[in-house]
C-alpha positions in Angstrom: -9.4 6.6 -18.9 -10.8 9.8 -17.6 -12.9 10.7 -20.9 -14.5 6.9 -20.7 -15.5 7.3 -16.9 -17.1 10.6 -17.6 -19.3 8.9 -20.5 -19.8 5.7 -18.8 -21.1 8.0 -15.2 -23.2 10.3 -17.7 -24.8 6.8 -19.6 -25.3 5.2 -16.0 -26.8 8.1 -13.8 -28.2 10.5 -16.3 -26.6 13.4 -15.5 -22.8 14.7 -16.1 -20.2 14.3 -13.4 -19.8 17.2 -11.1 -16.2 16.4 -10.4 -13.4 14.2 -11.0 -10.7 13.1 -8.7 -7.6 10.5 -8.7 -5.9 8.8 -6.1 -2.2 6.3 -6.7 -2.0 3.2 -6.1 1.6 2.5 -3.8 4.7 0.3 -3.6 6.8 0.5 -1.0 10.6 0.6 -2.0 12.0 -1.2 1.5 10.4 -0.7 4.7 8.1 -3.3 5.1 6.1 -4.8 7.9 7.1 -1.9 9.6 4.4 0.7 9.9 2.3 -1.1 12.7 5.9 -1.4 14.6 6.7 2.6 14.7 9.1 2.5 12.3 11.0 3.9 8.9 9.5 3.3 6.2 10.2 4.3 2.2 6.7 4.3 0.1 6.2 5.9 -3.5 3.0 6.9 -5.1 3.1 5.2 -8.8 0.9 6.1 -12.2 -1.2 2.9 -11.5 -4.2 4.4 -9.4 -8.0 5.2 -9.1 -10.4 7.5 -10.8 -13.8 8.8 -9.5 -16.5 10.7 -11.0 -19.3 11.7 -8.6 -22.4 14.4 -8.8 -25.0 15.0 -6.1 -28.6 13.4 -6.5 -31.6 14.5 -5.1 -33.2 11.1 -4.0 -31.0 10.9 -0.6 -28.9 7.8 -1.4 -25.7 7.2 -1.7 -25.1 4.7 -5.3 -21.8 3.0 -5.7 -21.0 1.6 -8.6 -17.0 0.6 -10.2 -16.2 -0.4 -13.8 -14.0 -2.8 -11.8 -16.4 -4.9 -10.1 -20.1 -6.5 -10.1 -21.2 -5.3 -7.2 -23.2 -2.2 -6.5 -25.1 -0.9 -3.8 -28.1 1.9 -3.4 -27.8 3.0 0.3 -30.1 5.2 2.1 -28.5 8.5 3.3 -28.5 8.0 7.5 -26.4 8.6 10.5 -24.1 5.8 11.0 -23.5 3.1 8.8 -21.7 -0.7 9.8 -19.8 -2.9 7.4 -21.9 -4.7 4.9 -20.5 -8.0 3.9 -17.1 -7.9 2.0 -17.8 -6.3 -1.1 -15.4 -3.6 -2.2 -18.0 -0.2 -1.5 -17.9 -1.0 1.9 -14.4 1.2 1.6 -15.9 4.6 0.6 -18.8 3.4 3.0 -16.4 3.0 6.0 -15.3 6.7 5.0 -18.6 8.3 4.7 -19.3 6.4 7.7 -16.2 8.3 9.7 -17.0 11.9 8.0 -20.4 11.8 9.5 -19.0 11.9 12.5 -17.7 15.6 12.3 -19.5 16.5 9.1 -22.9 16.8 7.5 -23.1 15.7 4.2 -26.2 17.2 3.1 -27.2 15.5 -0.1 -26.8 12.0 -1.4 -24.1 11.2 -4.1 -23.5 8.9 -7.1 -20.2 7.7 -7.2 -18.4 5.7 -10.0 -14.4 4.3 -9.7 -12.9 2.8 -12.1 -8.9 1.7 -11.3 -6.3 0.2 -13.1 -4.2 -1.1 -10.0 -4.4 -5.3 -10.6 -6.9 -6.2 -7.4 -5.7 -8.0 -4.6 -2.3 -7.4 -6.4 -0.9 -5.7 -2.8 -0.3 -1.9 -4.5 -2.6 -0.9 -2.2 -6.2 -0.6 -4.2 -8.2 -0.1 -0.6 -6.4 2.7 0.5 -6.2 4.5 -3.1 -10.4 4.1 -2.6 -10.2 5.2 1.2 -8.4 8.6 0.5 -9.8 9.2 -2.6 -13.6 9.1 -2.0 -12.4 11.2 1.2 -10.5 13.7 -0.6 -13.2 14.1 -3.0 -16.0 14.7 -0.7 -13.8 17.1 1.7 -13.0 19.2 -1.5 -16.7 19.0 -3.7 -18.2 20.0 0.1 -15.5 22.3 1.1 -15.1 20.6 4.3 -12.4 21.5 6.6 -10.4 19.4 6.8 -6.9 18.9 6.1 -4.6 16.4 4.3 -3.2 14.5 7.1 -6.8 14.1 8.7 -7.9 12.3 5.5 -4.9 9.9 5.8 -5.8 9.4 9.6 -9.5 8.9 8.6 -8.7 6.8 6.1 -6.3 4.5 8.4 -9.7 4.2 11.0 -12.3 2.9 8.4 -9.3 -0.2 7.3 -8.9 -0.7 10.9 -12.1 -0.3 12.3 -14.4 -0.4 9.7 -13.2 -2.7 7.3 -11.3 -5.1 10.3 -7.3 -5.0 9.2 -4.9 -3.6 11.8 -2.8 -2.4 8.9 -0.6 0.5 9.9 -0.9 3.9 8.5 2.0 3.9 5.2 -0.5 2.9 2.5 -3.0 5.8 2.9 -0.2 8.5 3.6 1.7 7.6 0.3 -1.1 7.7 -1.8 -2.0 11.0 -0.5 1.2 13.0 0.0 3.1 11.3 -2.6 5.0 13.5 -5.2 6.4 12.7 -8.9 10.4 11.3 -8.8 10.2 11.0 -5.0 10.6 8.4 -2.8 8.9 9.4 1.1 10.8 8.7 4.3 8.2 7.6 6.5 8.3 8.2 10.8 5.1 6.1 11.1 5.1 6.8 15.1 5.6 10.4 15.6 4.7 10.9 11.2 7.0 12.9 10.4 8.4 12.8 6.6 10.9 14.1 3.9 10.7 13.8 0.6 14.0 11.4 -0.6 15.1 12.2 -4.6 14.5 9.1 -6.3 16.4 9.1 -9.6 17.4 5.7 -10.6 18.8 7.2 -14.0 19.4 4.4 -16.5 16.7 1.8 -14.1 13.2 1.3 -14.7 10.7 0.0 -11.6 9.6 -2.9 -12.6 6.3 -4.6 -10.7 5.9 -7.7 -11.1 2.2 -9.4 -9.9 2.2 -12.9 -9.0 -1.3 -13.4 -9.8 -1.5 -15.6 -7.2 -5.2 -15.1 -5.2 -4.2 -13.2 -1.8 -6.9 -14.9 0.7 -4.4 -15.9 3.3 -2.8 -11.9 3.6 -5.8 -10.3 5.6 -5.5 -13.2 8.3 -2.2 -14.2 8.5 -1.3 -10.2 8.3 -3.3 -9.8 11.6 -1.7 -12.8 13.3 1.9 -10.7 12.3 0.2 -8.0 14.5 -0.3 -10.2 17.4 3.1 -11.8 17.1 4.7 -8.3 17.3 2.5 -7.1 20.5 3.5 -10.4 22.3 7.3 -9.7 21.3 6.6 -5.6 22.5 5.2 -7.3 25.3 8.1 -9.8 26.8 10.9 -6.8 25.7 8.7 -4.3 28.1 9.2 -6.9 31.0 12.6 -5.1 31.3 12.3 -2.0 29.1 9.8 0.3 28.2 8.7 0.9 25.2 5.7 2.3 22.8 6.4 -0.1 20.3 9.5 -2.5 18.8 11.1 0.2 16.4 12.6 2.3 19.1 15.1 -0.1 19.3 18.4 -0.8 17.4 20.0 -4.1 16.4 22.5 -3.4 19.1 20.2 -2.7 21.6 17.6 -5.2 20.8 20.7 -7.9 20.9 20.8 -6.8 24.8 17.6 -7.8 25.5 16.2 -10.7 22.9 16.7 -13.2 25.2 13.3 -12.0 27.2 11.5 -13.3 24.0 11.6 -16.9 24.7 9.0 -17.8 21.6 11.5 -18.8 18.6 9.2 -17.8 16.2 8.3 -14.6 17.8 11.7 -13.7 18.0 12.2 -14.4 14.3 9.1 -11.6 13.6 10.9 -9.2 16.0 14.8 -9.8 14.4 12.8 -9.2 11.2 11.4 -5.3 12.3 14.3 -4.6 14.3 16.7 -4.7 11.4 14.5 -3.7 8.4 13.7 -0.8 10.1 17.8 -0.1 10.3 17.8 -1.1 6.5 15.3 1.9 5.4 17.6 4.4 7.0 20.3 3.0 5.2 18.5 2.6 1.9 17.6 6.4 2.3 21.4 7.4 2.6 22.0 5.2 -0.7 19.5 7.2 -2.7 20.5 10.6 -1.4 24.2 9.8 -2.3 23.1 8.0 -6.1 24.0 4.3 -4.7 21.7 2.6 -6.7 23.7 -0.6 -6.4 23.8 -0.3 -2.5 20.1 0.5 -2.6 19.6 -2.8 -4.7 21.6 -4.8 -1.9 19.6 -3.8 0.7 16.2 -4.4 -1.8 17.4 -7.8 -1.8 18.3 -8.3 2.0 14.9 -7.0 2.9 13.3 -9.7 0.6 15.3 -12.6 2.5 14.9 -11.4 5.6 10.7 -11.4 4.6 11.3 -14.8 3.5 13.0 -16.8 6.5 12.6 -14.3 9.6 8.6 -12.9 8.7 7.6 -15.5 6.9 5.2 -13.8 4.2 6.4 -14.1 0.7 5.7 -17.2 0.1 6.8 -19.8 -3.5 5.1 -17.2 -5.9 7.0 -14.0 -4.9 10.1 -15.9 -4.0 10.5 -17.5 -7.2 10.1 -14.0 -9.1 12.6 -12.3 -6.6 15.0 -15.4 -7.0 15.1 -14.9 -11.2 15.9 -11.3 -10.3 19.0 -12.5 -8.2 20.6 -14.4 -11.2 19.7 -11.8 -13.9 22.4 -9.4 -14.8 20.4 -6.6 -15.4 18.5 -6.1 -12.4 20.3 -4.3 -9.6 17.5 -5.0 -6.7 14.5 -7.2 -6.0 11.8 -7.6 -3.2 8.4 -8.4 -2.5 6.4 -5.4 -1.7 2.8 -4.8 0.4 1.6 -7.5 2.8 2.9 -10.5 0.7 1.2 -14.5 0.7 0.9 -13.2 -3.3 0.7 -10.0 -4.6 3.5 -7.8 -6.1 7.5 -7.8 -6.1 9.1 -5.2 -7.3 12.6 -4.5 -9.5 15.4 -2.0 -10.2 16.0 -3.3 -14.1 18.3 -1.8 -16.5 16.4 0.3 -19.2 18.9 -1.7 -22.2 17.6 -5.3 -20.5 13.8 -4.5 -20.6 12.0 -6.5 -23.0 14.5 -9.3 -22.6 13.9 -9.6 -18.6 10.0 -9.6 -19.4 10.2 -12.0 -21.7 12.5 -14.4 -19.4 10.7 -13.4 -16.3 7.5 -14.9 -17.6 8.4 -17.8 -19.0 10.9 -18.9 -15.9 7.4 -18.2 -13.9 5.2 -19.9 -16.1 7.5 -22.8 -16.0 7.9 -22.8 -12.3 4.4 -22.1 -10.9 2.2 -22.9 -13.9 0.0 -19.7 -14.6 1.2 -16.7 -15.8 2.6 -13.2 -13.8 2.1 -9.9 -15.2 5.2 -6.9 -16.0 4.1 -3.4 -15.3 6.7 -0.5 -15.6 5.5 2.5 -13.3 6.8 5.7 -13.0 6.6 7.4 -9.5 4.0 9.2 -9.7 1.7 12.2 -7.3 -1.0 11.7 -4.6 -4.8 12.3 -4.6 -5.6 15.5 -7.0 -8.8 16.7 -8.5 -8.3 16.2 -12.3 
């Protein structure tokens, strides 16, 4: 992939690449709906992911152009920049945008991404862009700035930029992410470990529905709002920075000052998915792989009934995975309303669980899914 976007940049713009960088795509193992809410969260950086090749110009523009979509865009090099429609370089815009800010950037660039994480498929595709066109300007310009700054920029162009009050997981597991690790998220105070993540005779599986996300960005915010409004009626008697400070024990002590059902039902959701990651990270550490399923599997139902956001697609893929013998966990993963699940299958039942996978799906939806097997791959790198 790397050889063809060097000779596809040096057809398009003339000149050769200066650089070359790649940034993961992400699933999360279990954790999810939780990163707005303060909470634990388990993320992995896979091989799926994004390359860019850039080089300076002289002509003071900025050119954005992906083997991945239509669209492209010649923008003058200025000061501040605002959101331009919805096509997909508003991302790296929103980021030079932000690095502006603190940095000069003192020559235009021609950028070209090309990615092979499915679009709209919920592995995080945005944020892979975000971190690496920030990445790769920090380190072509020798700008000083660190890691962790680059996730935090990242997480203000989606929010602010881009308009998604998304939380800050996807953009600090595609940057910190390392090879056979699983990442044990503190998405209040941001503090991580690194979790083994051998799952020995187990493939992941991902599994994309294929079904057109247009409801997640909308009905993800409305999640938002139904959290603060749940943070809200608890803090009539408590106080707290946000709903993952509390336990299911101590959240049972106070529910009853959340008198919205289906409030409550979003809150019982983060409360105990949250106490699920911890739980799940234990598993792993001791090599409980069929304890780590279980809690896969809870996490899923729980997203089903309590948050609402799976949906016929993902539940029908997840509910296969219940009643097939070699798959030892299931869930959806990422913001859900389509997208990607995600599966602990046996290496001996591969090609037999594709096989049935697709046509239960086909049967039961009426278009196709796709079966990618990932390894767990390393964050954003030059190459």
């Amino acid at each position: 992939m790397k050889t063809e976007l060097i000779r596809k940049f040096t057809d398009t713009y003339g000149q050769a690449p200066q650089a070359v960088f790649f940034c993961p795509g992400r699933v999360n193992l279990i954790g999810e709906h939780i990163d707005y809410n303060g909470g634990l969260v388990m993320p992995c950086a896979i091989t799926l992911g994004t390359l860019l090749c850039l080089a300076p110009n002289q002509e003071k523009v900025f050119r954005f152009k992906s083997l991945n979509f239509e669209e492209e865009a010649v923008i003058p090099m200025q000061e501040s920049y605002t959101k331009e429609g919805k096509d997909w370089y508003n991302y790296p815009l929103g980021v030079i945008n932000e690095l502006l800010k603190d940095y000069t950037i003192p020559v235009g660039f021609d950028f070209l991404y090309s990615g092979n994480i499915p679009i709209g498929s919920g592995l995080s595709s945005s944020a892979s862009i975000e971190v690496l066109t920030a990445y790769a300007l920090g380190s072509y310009l020798n700008l000083d700035i660190d890691k962790l700054s680059l996730v935090k920029l990242s997480k203000y162009v989606e929010n602010n930029f881009i308009g998604l009050n998304s939380g800050i997981m996807d953009q600090f597991a595609v940057a910190f992410g390392e090879k056979a690790k699983a990442m044990l998220l503190n998405c209040d105070t941001l503090d991580f470990k690194q979790v083994d993540c051998e799952i020995g005779d187990h493939e992941l599986i991902i599994i994309n529905t294929n079904k057109p996300r247009e409801l997640a960005e909308s009905k993800y915010n409305e999640r938002v709002a139904e959290c603060e409004a749940a943070l809200a009626a608890l803090n009539q008697e408590i106080h707290l920075n946000n709903l993952c400070e509390l336990n299911a024990e101590k959240f049972a002590l106070h529910s009853h000052l959340i008198t919205d059902e289906t409030v409550l039902k979003r809150a019982t959701h983060v409360i105990r998915e949250n106490d699920r990651v911890g739980l799940a990270a234990k598993a792993l550490n001791a090599g409980n792989l069929e304890e780590f399923g279980r809690l896969m599997f809870a996490s899923h139902d729980s997203l089903q009934n309590l948050y609402e956001v799976s949906g016929e697609e993902l539940d029908t893929l997840v509910a296969f995975c219940a009643n097939y013998a070699g798959v030892t966990g299931a869930r959806m993963t990422g913001a859900g309303f389509g997208g990607c699940a995600i599966a602990l299958v046996k290496k001996e039942s591969l090609e037999d669980f594709e096989l049935k996978i697709k046509a239960d799906y086909l049967q039961k939806i009426g278009y196709a899914c796709e079966v990618y097997k990932s390894e767990i791959g390393h964050g954003v790198s030059a190459i």
